[in-house]
N, C-alpha and C positions, 0 to 999 in steps of 0.2 A: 147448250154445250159449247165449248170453247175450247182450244187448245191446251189451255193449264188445268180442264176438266179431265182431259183426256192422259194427259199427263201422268194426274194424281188416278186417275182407274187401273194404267199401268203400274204404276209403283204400287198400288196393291196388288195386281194379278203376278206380279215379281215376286211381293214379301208371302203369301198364300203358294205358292211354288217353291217358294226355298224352304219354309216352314214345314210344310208335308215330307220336302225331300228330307232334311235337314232329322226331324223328331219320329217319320214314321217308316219312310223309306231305305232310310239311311241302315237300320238296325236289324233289318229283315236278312235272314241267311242269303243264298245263292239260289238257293234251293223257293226258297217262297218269293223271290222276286220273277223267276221265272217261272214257275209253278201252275200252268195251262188251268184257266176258270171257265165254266162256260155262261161268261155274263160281260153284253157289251162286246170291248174288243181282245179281253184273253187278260194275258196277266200282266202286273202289275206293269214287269217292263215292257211290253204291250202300249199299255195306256201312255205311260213317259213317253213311250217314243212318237208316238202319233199325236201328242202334246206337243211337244216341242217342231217337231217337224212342220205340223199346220200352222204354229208362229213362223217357222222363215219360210215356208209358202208363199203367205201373204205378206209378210213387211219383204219379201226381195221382189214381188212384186212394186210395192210401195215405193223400194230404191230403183225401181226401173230395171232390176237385174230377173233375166229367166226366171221363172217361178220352178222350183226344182220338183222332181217325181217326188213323194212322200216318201221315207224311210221306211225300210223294210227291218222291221222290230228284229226276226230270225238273224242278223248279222251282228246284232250291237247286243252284247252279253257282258260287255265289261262295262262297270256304272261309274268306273272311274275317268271313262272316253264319254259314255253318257252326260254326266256329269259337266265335264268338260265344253262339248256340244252345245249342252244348254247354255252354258254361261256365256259362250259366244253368240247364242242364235239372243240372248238376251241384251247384251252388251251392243248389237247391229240396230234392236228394238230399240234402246236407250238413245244413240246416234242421230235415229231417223227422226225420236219425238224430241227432241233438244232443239232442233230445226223447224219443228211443226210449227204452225202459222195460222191462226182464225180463220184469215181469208183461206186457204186452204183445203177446207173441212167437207166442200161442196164441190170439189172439180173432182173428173173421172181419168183417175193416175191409173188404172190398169188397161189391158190391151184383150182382144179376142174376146170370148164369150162375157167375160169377168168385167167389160167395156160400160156396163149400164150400172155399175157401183156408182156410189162416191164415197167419198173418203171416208167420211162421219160413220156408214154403214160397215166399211173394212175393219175400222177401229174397234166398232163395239162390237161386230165378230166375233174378232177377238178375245175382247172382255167374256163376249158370253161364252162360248165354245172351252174359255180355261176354266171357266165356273163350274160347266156341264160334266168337263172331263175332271175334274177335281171331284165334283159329289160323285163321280164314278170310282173314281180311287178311293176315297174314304174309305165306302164300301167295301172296295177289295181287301182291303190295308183292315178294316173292322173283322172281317171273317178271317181274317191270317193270325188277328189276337194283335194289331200292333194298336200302339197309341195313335190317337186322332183327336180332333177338337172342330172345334166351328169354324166354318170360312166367312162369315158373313163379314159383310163391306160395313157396318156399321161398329164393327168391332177396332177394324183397322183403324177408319175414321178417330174413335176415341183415343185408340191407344196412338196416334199420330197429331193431336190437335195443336201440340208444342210447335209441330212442324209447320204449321201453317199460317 
């Protein structure tokens, strides 16, 4: 793995985020976004929120800033501030990896118990925890009756290979 590997995992754990938001999230009443499940972590905006939250977790750690307490889902009801949030916790994400660096991959950038990472392992954290929380949304998103499709990285890959 290398920097530009890492890169390109992001840019698809971005386009598989917006895609979900964007075709199945977006279209859901008021009423089915908040809608208490008992599967995992509750409802859908539940899941969003504790997605995005564990991405600036970890990359403000990454920036060297406080790693912030997790979002408590019961306060963020509006998807338009949601929404918003993301984009920014996303846009911090984009910042830090524009910067990233090969040599880089292997040093230990966090502090206190988090001290025996490195970096390569924070990263694909990452990658995996949006995957995990995403095939958990499907789900939810399937049983609400909304549209869904595949996340798979081999999809992205094709439908991006112009890009590359």
């Amino acid at each position: 793995m290398n920097a530009d590997a890492f890169r390109q995992l992001y840019e698809y754990h971005f386009a598989e985020n917006r895609k979900i938001w964007d075709s199945s999230i977006a279209p859901l009443s008021q009423e089915q976004f908040l809608q208490p499940v008992a599967y995992s972590l509750g409802s859908v905006r539940n899941q969003v929120v504790h997605f995005m939250s564990a991405d600036d977790y970890w990359f403000s750690g990454l920036r060297g800033l406080e790693m912030p307490e997790m979002l408590n889902p019961e306060s963020m009801d509006d998807r338009q501030a949601i929404r918003a949030y993301w984009d920014n916790v996303e846009q911090q994400i984009r910042d830090y990896l524009a910067n990233l660096r090969d040599d880089m991959l292997f040093n230990h950038p966090l502090q206190g118990g988090d001290e025996i990472l490195v970096l390569w392992q924070v990263l694909m954290q990452g990658i995996i925890h949006g995957a995990d929380h995403r095939a958990q949304l499907l789900r939810l998103l399937n049983d609400l009756g909304a549209k869904t499709g595949p996340q798979d990285y081999i999809f992205y890959v094709f439908d991006h290979a112009q890009d590359q």
